[in-house]
SEPABA-727388 format. One line per field, with one value per residue (C-alpha): y, x, z negated. Coordinates in Angstrom, 1 decimal. Layout:
N
py = (Y/...)
px = (X/...)
pz = (Z/...)
END
This chain:
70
py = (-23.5/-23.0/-26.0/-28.0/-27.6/-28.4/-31.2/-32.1/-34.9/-33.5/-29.8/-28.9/-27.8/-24.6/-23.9/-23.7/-21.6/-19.1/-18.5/-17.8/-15.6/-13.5/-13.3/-11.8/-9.4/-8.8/-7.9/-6.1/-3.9/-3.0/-3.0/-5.5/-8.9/-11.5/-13.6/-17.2/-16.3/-14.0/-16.7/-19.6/-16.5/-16.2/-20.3/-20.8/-17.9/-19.6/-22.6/-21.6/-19.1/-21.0/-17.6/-15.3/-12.3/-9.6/-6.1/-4.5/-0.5/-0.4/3.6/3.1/0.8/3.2/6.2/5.1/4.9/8.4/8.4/8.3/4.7/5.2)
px = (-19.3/-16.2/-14.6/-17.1/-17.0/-13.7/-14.0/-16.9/-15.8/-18.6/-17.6/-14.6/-12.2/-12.0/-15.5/-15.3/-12.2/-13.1/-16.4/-14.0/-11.8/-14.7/-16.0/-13.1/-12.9/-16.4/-15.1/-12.5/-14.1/-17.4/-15.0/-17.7/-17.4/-19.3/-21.7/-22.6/-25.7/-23.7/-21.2/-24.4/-25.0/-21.6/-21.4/-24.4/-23.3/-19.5/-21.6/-23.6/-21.0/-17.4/-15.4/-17.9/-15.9/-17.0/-16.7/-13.7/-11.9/-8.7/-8.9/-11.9/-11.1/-7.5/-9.8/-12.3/-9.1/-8.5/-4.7/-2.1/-0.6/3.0)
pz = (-5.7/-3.6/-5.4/-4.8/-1.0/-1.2/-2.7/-0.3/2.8/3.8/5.0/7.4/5.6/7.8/7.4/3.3/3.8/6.5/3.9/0.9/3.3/4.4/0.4/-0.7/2.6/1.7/-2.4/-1.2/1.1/-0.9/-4.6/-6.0/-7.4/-4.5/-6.8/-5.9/-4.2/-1.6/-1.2/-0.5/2.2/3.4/3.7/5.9/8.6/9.0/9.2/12.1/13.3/12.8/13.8/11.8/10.5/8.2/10.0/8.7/9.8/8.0/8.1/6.0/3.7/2.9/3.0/0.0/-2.2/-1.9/-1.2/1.9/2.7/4.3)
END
C-alpha cells in the first residue's frame, strides 16, 4: 500500500511519508507489526492533519524494555 502511494502523482510526497513515519512510531512504540488496515487509518489522519504525530514519551518507550539506556 505504501508503494503504491508513492508511486501515486496523486499524493504529496510528504503526506505518504509522514504516514509511514508515524506507522513505524506507531510499531515501535506498541512492539506490534502495523497491518494495512492501520496504515489506510494512519493515511487518512496525515491526510486531514498534515503535521499529525503519534504521541510518543521516550521514558516510556526505554522503560517497557526493562533495561538502563546510558
Amino acid at each position: 500500500m505504501a508503494y503504491c502511494l508513492l508511486n501515486s502523482q496523486y499524493v504529496p510526497l510528504d503526506v505518504t511519508e509522514n504516514a509511514i513515519q508515524q506507522a513505524v512510531m506507531l510499531g515501535s512504540v506498541s512492539g506490534a507489526a502495523v497491518d494495512a488496515q492501520t496504515f489506510e487509518v494512519l493515511f487518512h489522519v496525515v491526510t486531514l492533519n498534515p503535521s499529525f504525530k503519534i504521541p510518543f514519551s521516550v521514558s516510556s518507550f526505554f522503560t517497557s524494555f526493562n533495561s538502563w539506556v546510558c
